[in-house]
ROTOR-122288 format. One line per 4 residues: number of its first residue (from 0); their letters; for each residue x, y, z of C-alpha. Coordinates in steps of 0.1 Angstrom, whole numbers, padded with zeros to 4 digits, m for minus. Layout:
BEGIN
NUM) a) X,Y,Z | ...
! end
This chain:
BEGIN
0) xxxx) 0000,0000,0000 | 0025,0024,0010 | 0042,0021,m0023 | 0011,0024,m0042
4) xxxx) 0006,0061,m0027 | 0046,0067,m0032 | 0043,0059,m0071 | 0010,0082,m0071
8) xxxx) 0029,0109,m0051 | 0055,0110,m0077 | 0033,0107,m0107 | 0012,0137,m0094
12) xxxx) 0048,0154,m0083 | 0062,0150,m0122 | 0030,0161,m0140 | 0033,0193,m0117
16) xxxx) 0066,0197,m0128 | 0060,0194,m0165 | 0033,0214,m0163 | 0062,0241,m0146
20) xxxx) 0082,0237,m0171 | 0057,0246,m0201 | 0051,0274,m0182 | 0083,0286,m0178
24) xxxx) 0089,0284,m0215 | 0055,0300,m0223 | 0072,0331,m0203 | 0103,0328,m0216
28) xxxx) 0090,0331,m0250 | 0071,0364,m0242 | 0099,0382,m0229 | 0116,0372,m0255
32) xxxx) 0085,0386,m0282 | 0086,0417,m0260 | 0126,0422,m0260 | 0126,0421,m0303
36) xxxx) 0095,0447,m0304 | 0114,0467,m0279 | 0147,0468,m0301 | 0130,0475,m0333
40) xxxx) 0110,0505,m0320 | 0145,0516,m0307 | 0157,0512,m0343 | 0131,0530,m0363
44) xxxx) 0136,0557,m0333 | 0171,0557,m0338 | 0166,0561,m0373 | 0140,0590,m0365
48) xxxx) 0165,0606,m0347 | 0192,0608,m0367 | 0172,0619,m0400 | 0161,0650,m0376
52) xxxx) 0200,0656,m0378 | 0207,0649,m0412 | 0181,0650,m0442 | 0210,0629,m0459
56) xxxx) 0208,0596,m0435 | 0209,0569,m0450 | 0205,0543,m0424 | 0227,0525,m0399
60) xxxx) 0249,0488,m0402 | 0239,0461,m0381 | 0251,0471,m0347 | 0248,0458,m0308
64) xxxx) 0219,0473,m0288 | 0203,0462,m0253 | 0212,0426,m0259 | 0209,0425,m0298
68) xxxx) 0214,0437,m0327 | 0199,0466,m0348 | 0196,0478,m0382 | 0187,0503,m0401
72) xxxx) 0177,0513,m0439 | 0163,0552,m0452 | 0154,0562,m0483 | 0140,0593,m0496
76) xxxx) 0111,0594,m0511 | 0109,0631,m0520 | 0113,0665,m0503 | 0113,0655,m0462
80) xxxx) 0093,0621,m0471 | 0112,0588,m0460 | 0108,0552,m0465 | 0124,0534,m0427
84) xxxx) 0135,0498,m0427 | 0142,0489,m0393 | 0154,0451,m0383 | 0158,0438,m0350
88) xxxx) 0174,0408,m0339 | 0171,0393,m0305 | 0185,0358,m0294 | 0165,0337,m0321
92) xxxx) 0137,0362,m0329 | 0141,0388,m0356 | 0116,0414,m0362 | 0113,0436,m0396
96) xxxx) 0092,0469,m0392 | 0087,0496,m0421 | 0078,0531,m0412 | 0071,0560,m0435
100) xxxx) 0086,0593,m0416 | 0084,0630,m0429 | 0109,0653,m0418 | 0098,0690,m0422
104) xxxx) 0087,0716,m0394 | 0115,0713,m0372 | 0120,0678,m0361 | 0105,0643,m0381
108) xxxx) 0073,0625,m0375 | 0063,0586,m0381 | 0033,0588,m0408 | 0026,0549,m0405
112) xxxx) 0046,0515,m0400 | 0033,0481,m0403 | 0051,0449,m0386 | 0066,0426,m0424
116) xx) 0053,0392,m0418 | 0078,0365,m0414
! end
């Protein structure tokens, strides 16, 4: 009897800890989702920024940022009217957002952006 109620004891103990475990990768996950939108707001920002410096930017090589990496792309589309390719990378996620920016009035604002699939 007693080792009837010792094998349900650790039945019930490892399906607990499975069920842990899924969890912790379920969280995992999300921070990780939440770390690569975070880094490629940073990089169409960064982007923002420096076309408020320099009508002539052209973008920026992939460099090291808050624990990975960033990217950037600008092309003009006419007088103070940008296209923004920003790319994020963080651990095994990689995020691609393009923005459309105008730069006029004294400083540059985001017109739309949409997420690229994939």
């Amino acid at each position: 009897m007693a080792l009837l109620v010792l094998f349900l004891l650790s039945m019930v103990l490892a399906l607990l800890a499975e069920s842990l475990l899924i969890r912790m990768r379920m969280a995992r996950d999300e921070a990780e989702t939440v770390a690569v939108d975070s880094l490629s707001d940073s990089a169409l920002e960064e982007a923002m920024a420096e076309l408020a410096l320099d009508p002539n930017y052209t973008g920026a090589p992939k460099h090291d940022f808050g624990g990975g990496t960033l990217q950037t792309k600008v092309q003009s589309l006419g007088p103070g009217l940008y296209d923004v390719t920003a790319t994020a990378t963080y651990g095994y996620r990689h995020r691609v957002v393009e923005a459309q920016v105008f730069r006029g009035g004294g400083g540059v604002t985001l017109r739309h952006w949409r997420r690229v699939p994939g």
